[in-house]
N, C-alpha and C positions, 0 to 999 in steps of 0.2 A: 504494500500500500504506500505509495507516494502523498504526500504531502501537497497541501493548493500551491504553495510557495516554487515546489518543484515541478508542478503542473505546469506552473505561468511561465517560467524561467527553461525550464529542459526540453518538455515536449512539442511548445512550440517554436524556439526558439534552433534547435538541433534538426525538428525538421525541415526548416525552412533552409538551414545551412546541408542541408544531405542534400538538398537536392542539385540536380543539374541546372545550369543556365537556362537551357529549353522548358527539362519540368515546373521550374518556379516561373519563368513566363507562362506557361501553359496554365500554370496555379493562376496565375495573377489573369489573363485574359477569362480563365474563365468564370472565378472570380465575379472579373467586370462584366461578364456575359449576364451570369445570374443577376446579379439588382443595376444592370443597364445604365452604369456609373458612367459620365463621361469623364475626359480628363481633367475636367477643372473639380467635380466631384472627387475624382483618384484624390489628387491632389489637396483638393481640400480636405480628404478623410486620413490619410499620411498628414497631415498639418496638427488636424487635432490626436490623432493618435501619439503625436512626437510633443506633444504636450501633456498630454496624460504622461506621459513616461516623463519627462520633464518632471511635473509633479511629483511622479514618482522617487523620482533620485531626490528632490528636495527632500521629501517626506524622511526618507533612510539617512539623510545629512542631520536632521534635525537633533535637538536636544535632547526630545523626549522619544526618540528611538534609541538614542545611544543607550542613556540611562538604564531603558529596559533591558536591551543587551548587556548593560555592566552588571546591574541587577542581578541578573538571570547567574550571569558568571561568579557575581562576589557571594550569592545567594548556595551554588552549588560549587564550590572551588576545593572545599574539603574532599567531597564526595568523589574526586579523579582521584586516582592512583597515579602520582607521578612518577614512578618507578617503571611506571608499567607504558609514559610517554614515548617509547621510543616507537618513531612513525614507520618503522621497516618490521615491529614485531605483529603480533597478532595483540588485539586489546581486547579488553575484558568488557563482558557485558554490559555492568553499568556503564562504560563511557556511553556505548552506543544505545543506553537508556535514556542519558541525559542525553545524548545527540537528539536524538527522539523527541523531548522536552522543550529542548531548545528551536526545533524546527516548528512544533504546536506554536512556540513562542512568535516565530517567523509568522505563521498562518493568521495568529489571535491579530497581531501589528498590521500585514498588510487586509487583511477583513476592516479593520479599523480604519484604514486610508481610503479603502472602498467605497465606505461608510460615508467617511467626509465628504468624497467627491462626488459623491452621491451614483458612482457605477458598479458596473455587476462584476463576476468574474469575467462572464464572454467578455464584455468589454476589453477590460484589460488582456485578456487573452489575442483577443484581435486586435489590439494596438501593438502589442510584443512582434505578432504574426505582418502586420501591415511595415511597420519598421523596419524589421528583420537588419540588414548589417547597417544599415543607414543610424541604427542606436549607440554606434561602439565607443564612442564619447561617453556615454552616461555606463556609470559602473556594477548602477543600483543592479541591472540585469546581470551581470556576471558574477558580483558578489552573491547575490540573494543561489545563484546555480552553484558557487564552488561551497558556502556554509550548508546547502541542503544535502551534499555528496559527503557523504562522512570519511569514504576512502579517498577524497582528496588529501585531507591530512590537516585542511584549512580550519576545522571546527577544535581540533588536538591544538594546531599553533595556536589559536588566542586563548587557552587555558592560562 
């Protein structure tokens, strides 16, 4: 079971980058075929989507996400076994409980942002999707993909 965090970040975002030049035009034409977009439509729907994502990275910069991430970490910083950090060995369960934790954490924050901005998930789904590399500036997407992957090693370093 994946996580919404890893939803928004991995599945759309990975597929959009698999495909070929042809299949993502072929994606994207047909796409425009179905709701009969013109290009000032395209255009204008990549506009607000690169704003929503905008917001988005604001939202991850903020004060009151970091908090909750430090929170989260000063809150459960005993509960790792640091003995057992080294990123090459096999770790123990509870890390990957608290990974667990911490990515509910990811979900509860972006639901929260969603909230505010008053869209859904599709939204955000198909802003991720409508962006695709044109987002590689803003971080909030790469971040939110490598803290949801535990075998990155990325959720072990900021222990």
């Amino acid at each position: 079971e994946h996580s919404f965090v890893y939803e928004v970040v991995f599945d759309e975002k990975n597929s959009a980058k698999n495909m070929s030049a042809s299949e993502t035009q072929a994606s994207v034409n047909n796409d425009a075929a179905e709701v009969s977009e013109s290009p000032e439509e395209a255009a204008a729907a990549q506009d607000e989507a690169m704003v929503l994502l905008s917001r988005l990275e604001e939202f991850m910069q903020s004060v009151g996400f970091f908090e909750s991430i430090r929170d989260f970490m000063e809150e459960n910083r005993e509960k790792f076994n640091l003995e057992a950090l080294d990123m090459e060995a096999e770790q123990p369960m509870s890390h990957f409980d608290l990974h667990r934790q911490y990515c509910k954490l990811l979900d509860e924050l972006l639901k929260q942002f969603l909230d505010d901005e008053g869209v859904d998930q599709d939204l955000l789904l198909h802003a991720v999707q409508i962006v695709g590399e044109d987002c590689s500036h803003l971080s909030c997407i790469d971040w939110m993909l490598a803290s949801t992957r535990f075998e990155s090693g990325w959720f072990l370093s900021i222990v």
